[in-house]
C-alpha positions in Angstrom: 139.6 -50.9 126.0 139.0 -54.7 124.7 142.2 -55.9 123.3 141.5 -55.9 119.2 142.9 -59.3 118.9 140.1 -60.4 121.2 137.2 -58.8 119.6 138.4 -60.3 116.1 138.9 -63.6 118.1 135.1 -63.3 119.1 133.9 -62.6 115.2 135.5 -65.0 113.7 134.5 -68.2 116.2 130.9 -66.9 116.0 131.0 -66.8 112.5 132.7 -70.3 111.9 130.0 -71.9 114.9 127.6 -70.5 113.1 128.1 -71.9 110.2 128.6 -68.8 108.4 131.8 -68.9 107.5 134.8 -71.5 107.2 138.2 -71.3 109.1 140.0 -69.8 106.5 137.9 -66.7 105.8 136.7 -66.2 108.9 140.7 -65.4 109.5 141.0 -63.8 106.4 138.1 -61.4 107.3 139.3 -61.0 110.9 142.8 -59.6 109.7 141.3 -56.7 107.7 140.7 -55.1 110.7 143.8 -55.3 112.4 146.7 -53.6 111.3 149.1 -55.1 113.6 150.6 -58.1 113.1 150.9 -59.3 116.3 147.1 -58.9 117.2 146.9 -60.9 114.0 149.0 -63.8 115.0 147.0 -64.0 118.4 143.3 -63.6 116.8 144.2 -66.5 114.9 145.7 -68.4 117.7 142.6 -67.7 119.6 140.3 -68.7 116.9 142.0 -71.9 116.0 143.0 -73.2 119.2 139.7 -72.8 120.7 138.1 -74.6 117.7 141.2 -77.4 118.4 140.1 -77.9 122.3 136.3 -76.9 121.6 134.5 -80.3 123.5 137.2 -80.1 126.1 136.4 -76.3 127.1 132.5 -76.8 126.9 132.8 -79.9 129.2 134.8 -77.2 131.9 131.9 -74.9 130.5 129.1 -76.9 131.7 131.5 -78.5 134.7 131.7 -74.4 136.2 128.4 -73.2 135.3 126.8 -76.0 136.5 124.7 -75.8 133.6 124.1 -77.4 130.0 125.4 -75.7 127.2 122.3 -75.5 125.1 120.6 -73.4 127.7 123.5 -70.6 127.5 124.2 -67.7 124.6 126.1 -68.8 121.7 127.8 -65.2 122.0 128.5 -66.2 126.2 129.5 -69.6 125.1 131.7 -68.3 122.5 133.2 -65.8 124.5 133.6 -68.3 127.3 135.6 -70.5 124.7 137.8 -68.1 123.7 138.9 -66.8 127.4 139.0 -70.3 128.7 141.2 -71.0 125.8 144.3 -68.4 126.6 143.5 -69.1 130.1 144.4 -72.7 129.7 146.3 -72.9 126.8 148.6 -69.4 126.4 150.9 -69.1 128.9 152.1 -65.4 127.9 148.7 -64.0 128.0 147.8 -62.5 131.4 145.0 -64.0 133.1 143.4 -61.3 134.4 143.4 -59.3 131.2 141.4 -62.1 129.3 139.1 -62.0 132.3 138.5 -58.6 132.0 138.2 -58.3 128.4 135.4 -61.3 128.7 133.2 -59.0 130.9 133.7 -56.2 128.2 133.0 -58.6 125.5 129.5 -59.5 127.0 128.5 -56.1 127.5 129.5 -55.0 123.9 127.3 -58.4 122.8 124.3 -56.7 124.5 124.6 -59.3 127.4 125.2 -56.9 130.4 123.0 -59.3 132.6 125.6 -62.3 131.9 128.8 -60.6 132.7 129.0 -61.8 136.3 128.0 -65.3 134.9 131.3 -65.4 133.1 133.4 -63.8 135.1 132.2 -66.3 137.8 132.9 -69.1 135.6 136.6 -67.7 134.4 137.5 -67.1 137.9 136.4 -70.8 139.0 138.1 -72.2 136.5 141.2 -70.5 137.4 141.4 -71.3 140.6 141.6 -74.7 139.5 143.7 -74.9 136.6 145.8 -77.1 137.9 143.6 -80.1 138.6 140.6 -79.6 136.3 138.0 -82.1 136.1 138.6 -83.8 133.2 139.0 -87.2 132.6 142.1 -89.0 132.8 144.0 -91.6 131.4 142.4 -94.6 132.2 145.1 -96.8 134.3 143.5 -100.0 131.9 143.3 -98.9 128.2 141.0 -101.9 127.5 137.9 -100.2 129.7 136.6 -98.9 126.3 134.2 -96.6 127.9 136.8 -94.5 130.3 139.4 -94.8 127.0 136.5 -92.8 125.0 136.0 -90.1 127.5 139.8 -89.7 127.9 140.6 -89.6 124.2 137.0 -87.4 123.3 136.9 -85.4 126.1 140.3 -84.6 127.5 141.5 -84.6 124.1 138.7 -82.5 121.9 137.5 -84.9 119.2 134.4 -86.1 118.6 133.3 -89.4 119.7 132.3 -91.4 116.6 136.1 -90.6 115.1 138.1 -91.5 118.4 136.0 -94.7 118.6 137.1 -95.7 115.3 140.4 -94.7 115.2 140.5 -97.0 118.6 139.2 -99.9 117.3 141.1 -100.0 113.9 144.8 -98.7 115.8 144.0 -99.7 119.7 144.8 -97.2 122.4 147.9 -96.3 122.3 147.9 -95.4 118.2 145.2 -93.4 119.0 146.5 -91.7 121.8 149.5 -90.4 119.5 146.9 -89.3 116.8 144.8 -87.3 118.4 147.8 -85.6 120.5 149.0 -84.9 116.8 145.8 -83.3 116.3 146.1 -81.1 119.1 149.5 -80.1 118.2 150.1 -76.3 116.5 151.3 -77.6 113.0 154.8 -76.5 111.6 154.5 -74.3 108.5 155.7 -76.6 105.4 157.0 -75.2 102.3 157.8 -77.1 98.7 160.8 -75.8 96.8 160.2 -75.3 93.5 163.0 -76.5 90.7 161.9 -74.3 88.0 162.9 -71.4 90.0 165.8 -72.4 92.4 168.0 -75.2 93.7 167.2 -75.9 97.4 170.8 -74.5 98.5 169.0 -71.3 97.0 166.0 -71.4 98.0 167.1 -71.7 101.9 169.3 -69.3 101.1 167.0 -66.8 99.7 164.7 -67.7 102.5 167.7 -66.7 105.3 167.9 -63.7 103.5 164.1 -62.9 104.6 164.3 -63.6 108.1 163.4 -67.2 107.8 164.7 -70.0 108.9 164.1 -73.6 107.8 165.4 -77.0 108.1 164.9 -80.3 105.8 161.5 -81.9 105.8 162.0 -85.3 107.1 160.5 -87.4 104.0 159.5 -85.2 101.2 162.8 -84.5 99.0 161.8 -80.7 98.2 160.4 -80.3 101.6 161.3 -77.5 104.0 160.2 -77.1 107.9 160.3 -73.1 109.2 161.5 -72.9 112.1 161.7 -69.0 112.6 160.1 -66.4 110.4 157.3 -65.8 107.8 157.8 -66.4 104.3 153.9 -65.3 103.9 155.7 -61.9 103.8 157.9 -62.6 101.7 157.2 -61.7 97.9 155.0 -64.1 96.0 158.2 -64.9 93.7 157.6 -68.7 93.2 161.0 -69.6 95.1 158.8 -71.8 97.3 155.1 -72.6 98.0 153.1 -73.9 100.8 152.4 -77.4 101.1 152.2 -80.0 103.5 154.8 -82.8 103.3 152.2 -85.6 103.4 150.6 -84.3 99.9 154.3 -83.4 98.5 154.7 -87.1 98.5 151.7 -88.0 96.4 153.6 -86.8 93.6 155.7 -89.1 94.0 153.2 -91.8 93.3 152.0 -90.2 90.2 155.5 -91.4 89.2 155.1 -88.9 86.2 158.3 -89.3 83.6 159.7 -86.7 81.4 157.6 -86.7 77.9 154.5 -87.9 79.7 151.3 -86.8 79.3 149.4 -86.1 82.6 146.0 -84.9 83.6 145.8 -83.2 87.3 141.5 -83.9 87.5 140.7 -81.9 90.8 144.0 -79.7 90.5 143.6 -76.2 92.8 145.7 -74.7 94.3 148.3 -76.2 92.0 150.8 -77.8 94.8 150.8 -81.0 92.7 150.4 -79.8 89.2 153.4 -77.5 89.3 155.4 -80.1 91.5 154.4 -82.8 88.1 155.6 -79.9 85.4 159.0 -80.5 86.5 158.7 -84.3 86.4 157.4 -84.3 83.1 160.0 -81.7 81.7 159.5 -79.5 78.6 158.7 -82.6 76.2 155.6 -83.3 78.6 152.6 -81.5 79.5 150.3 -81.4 82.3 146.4 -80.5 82.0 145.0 -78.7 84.9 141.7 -79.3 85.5 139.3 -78.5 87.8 135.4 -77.0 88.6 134.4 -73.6 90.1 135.8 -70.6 88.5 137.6 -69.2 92.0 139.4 -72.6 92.1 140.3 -71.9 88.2 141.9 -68.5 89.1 143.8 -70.0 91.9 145.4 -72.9 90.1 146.1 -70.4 87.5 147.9 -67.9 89.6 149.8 -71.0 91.5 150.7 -71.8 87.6 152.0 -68.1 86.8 154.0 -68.0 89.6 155.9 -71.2 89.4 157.0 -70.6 86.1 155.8 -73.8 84.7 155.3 -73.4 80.4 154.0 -77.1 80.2 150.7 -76.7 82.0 147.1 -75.8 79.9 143.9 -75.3 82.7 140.5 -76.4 81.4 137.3 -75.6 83.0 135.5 -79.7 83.3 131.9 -80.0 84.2 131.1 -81.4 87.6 129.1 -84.5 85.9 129.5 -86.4 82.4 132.3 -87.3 80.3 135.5 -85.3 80.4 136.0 -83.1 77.3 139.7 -85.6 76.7 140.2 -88.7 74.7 141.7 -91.7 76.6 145.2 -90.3 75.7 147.1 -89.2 79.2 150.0 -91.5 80.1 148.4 -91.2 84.0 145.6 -89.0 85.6 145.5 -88.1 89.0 142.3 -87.7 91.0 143.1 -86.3 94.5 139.0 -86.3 95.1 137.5 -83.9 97.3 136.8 -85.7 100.7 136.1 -85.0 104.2 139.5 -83.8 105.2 139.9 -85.9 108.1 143.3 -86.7 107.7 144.4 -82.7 108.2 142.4 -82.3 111.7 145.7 -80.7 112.7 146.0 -78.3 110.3 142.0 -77.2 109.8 140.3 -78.1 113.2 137.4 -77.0 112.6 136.7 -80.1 110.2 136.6 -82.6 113.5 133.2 -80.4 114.5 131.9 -80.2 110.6 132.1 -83.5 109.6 129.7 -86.5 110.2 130.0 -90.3 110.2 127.2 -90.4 107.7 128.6 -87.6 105.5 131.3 -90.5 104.5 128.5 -93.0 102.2 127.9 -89.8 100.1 131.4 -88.9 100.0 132.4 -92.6 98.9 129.8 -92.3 95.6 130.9 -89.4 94.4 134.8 -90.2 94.9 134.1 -93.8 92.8 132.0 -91.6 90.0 134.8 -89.2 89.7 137.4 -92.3 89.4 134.8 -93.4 86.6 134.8 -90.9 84.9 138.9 -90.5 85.6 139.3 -93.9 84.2 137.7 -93.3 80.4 140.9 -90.8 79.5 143.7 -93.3 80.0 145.5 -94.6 77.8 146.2 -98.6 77.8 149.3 -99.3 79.8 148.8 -96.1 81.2 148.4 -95.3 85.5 145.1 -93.5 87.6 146.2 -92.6 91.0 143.6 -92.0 93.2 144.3 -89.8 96.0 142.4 -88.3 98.9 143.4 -86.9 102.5 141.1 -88.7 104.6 142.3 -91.4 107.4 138.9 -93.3 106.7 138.7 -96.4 104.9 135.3 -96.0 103.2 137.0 -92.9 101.4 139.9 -95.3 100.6 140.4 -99.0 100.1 136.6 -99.4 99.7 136.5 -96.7 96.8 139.1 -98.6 95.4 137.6 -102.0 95.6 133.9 -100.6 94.4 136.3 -99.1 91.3 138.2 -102.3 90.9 135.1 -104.0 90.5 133.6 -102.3 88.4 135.9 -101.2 85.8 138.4 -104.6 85.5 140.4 -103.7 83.1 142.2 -101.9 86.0 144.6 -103.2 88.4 146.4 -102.5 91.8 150.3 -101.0 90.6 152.2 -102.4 94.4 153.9 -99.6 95.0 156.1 -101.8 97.0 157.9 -103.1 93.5 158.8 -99.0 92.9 162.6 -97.4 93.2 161.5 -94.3 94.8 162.6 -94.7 98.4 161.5 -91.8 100.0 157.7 -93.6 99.8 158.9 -96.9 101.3 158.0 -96.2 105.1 154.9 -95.0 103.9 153.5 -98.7 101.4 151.4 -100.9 102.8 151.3 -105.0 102.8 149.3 -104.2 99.6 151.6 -101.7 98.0 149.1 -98.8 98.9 150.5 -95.3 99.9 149.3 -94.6 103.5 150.8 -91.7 105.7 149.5 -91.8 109.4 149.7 -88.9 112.7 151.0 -91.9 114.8 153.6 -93.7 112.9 155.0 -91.2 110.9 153.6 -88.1 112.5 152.4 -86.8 109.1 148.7 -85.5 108.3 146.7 -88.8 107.3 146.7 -88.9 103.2 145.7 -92.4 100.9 147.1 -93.3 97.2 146.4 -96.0 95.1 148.3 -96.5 91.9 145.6 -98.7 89.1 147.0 -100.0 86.2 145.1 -99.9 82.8 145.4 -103.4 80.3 
């Protein structure tokens, strides 16, 4: 019998390569059908790490079956992914188990005539698992064209995104960042002060099975180390959140009595984390499209036990239902989500170098229309959690021009140190995989005369 976590492995890649389905519901959709929650742990470590090493394993794909990939099955190829994955990359699983559960899976995919193919290729590849063909670390970093194949191939991302990462950071930064890419994230977690101290929060945590240690940078951050708090009751204690974006909060610099509008808000992280900044005399708005997004931010809302937040539905286009009233609005714009290839690996595959024009325009429309409901004196932070710079500096310079009654707040000039590794030499918020071994997330803090 196929091993479940296997066959769930196999329908969830085919269904994110095929563009059916994103990472996290193709997961969510796999778990259904396994009870156990160890075959659920490894589905998902199948599914994700062979999305995380996909170019790698189709280069040994087309290296061992001597043959391109477009002229193979997407059911062999994916099935071929997911084996060469555990073969490689999971030292607990037995080989010859994920070799014999590949033959099964290509029979139960109605390819009987390809099962020898794959076990051919699976067996080849094992016998060389030690040396594999793939290319190596070129002994002089500034031979661009061996540096690409090392940092594309060898390390799974696609070439337009290494070569610019290369170019803007040189070799070495860029070795570090895509290593950080290919690294299984640590689970992050946000205390929450309306609920708990952090003495009490660990504690309560211990209590559960799960251990944690202080995040290095974020103030109410928490690494686990051992355990799963998913299990744990949804009791507001703690949430989920990545340390890079717990630190945005801290350049929304919201003070108690302020008046703050959270523009793209869901799933709450930094609306409920501002609610406690702003204290009882204060009040957030929470703001945001689609109705499923409304739901969330509302249940993130409930369970935090924030009383100073209202949720309003905005239109996607047009001017915001406010008058220019809020002491600072935050606009962490949807983006291209390059800066959490770590965490969502998938993304390196979805996204395109000319997705990013499109992505610009609509990021400088939303800061437009962001910039019409501040006060005078008052602060836009603009926010995103891309590592590119047409998402970034150049939204804020097209902005800057065209709205100049705005102006750059240098961050550098604030008292909050837990952001000064992370300013820039023009007092920009920038986090980065190779310096500070954080996701990649921008802020900009504009002024209002």
């Amino acid at each position: 019998m196929t091993a479940p976590a296997r066959v769930a492995a196999y329908h969830a890649l085919r269904a994110v390569t095929s563009g059916g389905s994103d990472l996290p519901t193709a997961l969510h959709l796999s778990r259904q059908h396994l009870p156990d929650e160890r075959d659920r742990s490894l589905a998902a470590e199948i599914v994700t790490g062979a999305l995380r090493w996909q170019r790698s394993l189709d280069y040994l794909i087309e290296h061992f079956a001597t043959r391109r990939l477009a002229k193979l099955d997407p059911e062999i190829v994916a099935i071929l992914r997911i084996s060469l994955y555990q073969i490689l990359h999971l030292d607990r699983v037995p080989s010859s188990a994920v070799v014999d559960d590949a033959v099964d899976l290509t029979r139960a995919a109605r390819k009987p005539s390809a099962s020898g193919f794959v076990n051919a290729v699976l067996r080849s590849t094992l016998r060389q698992r030690h040396a594999l063909p793939l290319p190596p670390r070129p002994d002089d970093p500034r031979d661009r064209e061996a540096a690409l194949a090392y940092l594309g191939i060898t390390h799974s991302h696609p070439d337009w995104l290494v070569e610019r990462w290369l170019t803007r950071h040189g070799f070495d930064a860029a070795e570090r960042w895509v290593q950080f890419n290919n690294a299984t994230p640590p689970l992050t977690l946000r205390v929450n002060p309306l609920r708990v101290t952090r003495e009490e929060a660990v504690a309560a945590l211990a209590s559960d099975g799960v251990e944690t240690e202080p995040a290095r940078f974020a103030p109410g951050g928490l690494i686990v180390s051992s355990g799963n708090p998913l299990r744990r009751p949804a009791d507001g204690v703690v949430f989920v959140q990545d340390e890079a974006s717990q630190l945005v909060t801290l350049v929304v610099n919201a003070q108690a009595g302020d008046r703050v509008l959270d523009l793209c808000a869901s799933p709450g992280g930094k609306t409920t984390a501002m609610a406690v900044d702003v204290g009882h005399g204060g009040a957030i708005v929470a703001s945001d499209v689609r109705p499923r997004r409304l739901a969330l931010l509302q249940e993130t809302i409930r369970t935090s036990g924030a009383t100073n937040v209202a949720v309003v539905r905005v239109p996607a286009s047009g001017a915001l239902p406010f008058a220019p009233r809020f002491d600072c609005v935050l606009v962490d714009a949807p983006c291209s989500g390059l800066g959490t290839v770590r965490r969502d690996p998938d993304i390196r595959w979805r996204r395109r170098e000319e997705d990013l024009p499109a992505l610009a325009r609509d990021q400088v429309a939303l800061l437009m229309r962001a910039a019409d409901v501040v006060r005078q004196g008052g602060r836009l932070v603009y926010a995103t959690c891309s590592s590119e710079p047409e998402e970034n500096d150049e939204v804020v310079e097209a902005f800057l021009g065209a709205r100049q009654e705005f102006t750059t707040v240098d961050l550098r000039a604030g008292t909050n140190q837990a952001l000064a590794p992370f300013i820039d030499d023009r007092g920009m918020f920038r986090t980065s995989p190779s310096a500070h071994g954080l996701e990649a997330f921008f802020a900009a803090a504009l002024s209002r005369a």
